[in-house]
C-alpha positions in Angstrom: 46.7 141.2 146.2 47.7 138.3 148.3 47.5 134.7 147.0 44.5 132.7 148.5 44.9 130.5 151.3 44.2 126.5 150.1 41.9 126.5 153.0 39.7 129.7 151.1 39.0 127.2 147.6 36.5 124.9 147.6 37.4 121.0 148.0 37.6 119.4 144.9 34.5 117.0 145.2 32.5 120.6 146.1 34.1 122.0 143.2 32.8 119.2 141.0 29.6 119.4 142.6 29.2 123.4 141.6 30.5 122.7 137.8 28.7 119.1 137.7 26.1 120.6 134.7 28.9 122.0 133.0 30.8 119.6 133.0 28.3 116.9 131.9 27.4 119.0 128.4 31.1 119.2 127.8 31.2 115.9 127.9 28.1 115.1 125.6 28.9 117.5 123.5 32.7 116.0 123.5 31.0 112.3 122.9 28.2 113.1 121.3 25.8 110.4 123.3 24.0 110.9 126.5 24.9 107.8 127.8 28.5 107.6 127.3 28.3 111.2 129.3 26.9 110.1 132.2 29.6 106.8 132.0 32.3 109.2 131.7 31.0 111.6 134.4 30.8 109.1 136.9 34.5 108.2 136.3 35.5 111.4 136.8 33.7 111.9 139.5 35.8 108.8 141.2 38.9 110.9 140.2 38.0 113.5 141.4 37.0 111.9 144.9 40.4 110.0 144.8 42.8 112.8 144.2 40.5 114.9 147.3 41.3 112.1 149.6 44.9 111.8 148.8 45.1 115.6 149.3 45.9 116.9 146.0 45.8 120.6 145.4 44.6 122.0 142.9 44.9 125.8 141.7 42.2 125.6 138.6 39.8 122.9 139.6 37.2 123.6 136.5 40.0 123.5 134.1 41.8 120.5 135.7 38.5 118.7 135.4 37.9 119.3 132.1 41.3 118.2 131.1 40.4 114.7 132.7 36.9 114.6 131.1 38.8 115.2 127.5 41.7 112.5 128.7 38.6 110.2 129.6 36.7 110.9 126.5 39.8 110.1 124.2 40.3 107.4 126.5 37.2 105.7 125.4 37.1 106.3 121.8 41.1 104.8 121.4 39.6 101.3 123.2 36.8 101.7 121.0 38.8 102.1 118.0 41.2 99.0 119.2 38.6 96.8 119.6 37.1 96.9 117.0 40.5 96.9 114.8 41.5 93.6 117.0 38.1 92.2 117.4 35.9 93.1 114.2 35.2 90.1 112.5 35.0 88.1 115.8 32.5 90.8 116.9 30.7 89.5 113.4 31.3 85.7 113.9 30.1 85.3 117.6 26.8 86.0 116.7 26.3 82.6 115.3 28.1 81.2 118.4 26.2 79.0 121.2 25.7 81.6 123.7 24.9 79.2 127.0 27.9 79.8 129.0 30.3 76.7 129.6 29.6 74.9 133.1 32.2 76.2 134.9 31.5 79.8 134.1 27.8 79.1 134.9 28.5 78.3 138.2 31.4 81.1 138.7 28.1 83.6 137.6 25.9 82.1 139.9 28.6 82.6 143.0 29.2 86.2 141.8 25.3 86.7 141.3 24.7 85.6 145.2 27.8 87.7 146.4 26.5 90.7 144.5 22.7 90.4 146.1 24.1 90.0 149.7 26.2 93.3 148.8 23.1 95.0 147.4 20.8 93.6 150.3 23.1 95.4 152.9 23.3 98.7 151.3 20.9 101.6 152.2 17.7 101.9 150.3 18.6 105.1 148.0 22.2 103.9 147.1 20.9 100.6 146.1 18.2 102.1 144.2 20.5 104.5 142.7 22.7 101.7 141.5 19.6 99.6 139.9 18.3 101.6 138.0 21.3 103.2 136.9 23.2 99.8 135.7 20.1 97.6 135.6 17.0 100.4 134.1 19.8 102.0 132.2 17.8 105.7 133.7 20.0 109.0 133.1 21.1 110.5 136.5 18.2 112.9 136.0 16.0 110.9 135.6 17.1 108.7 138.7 17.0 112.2 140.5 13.3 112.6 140.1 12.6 108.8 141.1 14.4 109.6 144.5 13.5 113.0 144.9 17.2 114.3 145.0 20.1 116.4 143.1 22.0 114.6 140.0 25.0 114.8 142.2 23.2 113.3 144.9 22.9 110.1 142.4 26.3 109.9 141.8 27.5 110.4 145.4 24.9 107.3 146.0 25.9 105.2 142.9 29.9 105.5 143.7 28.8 104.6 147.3 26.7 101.7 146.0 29.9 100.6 143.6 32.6 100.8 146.2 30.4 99.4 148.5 30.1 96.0 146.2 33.8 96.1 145.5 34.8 96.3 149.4 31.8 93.0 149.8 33.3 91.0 147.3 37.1 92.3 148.3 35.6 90.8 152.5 34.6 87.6 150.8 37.4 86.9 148.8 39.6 87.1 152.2 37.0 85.4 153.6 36.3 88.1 156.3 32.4 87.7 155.6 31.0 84.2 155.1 27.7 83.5 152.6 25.7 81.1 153.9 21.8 80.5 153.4 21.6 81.7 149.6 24.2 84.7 149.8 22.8 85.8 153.1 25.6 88.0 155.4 26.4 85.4 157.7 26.6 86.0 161.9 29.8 88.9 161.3 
C-alpha cells in the first residue's frame, strides 16, 4: 500500500472542523466545566489555524489535537494552582479594597474602550455579534449558533476573526496607521 500523498489528508483547520464535537467533550470531560471548554477550544482552534498557515504537516491530526487540548488543559490548571499559591490571601484582602480605578488607569480604559468600539464598529455584523455575546453574554458556542443561525465552528471561525481583527485595530493605532477622531470614529484612512 502506498503512503498517502500530503495533498490526499485533510488541512488541519478541516480536520479540526470534522473532530470539533469530539474534541470539545474531551475537553469538558478533561476540565470538568463547560465554560473552561469552550475557552480552551477556542485556543486550540488558534493553534491549530497557526501551525496550518505556517505549513506544518501533520500525520495524525485527531491525536495531535488532543495532545494540545491536554497540554492546554494542564496548562490552565498549573496557572490556576500558582495563582492562587502566590496570590491567595491577596485574592481574600482585595475585597475590602477601594475598587474605583486610579485616574490614570481610568483614562487609559476609556482610550482602550473607544479603540475597541471603532474596532467592533468596523467588523461585519456576525463576527461582531459572535464576539459579544461570546465575551460580553458569556453564551456557549451553541447557543451563539442558534442566535445566528450557523455551525459551532462557524462561531469560532467568526469569534477568532472578530479577535484578531481587534488585535490588528489596536496593533494600526498604536503605529498610528489609523487615526481616532470624533469619539473613536475610523478617521478618513
Amino acid at each position: 500500500m502506498a503512503p498517502t500523498k500530503s495533498a490526499d489528508l485533510p488541512g488541519l483547520v478541516e480536520s479540526f472542523q470534522m473532530h470539533y464535537g469530539d474534541l470539545l467533550r474531551f475537553l469538558q470531560r478533561r476540565c470538568g466545566d463547560p465554560e473552561r471548554a469552550a475557552d480552551l477550544i477556542q485556543d486550540l482552534y488558534f493553534r491549530v489555524r497557526a501551525a496550518e498557515d505556517e505549513g506544518r504537516v501533520v500525520e495524525d491530526p485527531p491525536a495531535w489535537m488532543r495532545r494540545i487540548a491536554i497540554n492546554l488543559a494542564i496548562d490552565g490548571q498549573r496557572r490556576d494552582l500558582r495563582l492562587r499559591r502566590e496570590h491567595g490571601d491577596e485574592i481574600e484582602g482585595m475585597a475590602v479594597a477601594c475598587e474605583r480605578p486610579l485616574p490614570d488607569r481610568a483614562v487609559a480604559a476609556r482610550e482602550r474602550l473607544r479603540v475597541l468600539d471603532a474596532a467592533l464598529q468596523a467588523l461585519p455584523d456576525k463576527p461582531r455579534r459572535a464576539l459579544l455575546l461570546h465575551r460580553v453574554d458569556g453564551l456557549t458556542q451553541a447557543e451563539i449558533a442558534r442566535r445566528l443561525g450557523v455551525s459551532e465552528s462557524m462561531v469560532i471561525k467568526y469569534v477568532a476573526q472578530a479577535l484578531k481583527h481587534c488585535r490588528d485595530w489596536q496593533r494600526r493605532i498604536d503605529d498610528g496607521a489609523v487615526p481616532l477622531i470624533d469619539g473613536g470614529r475610523q478617521g478618513g484612512g
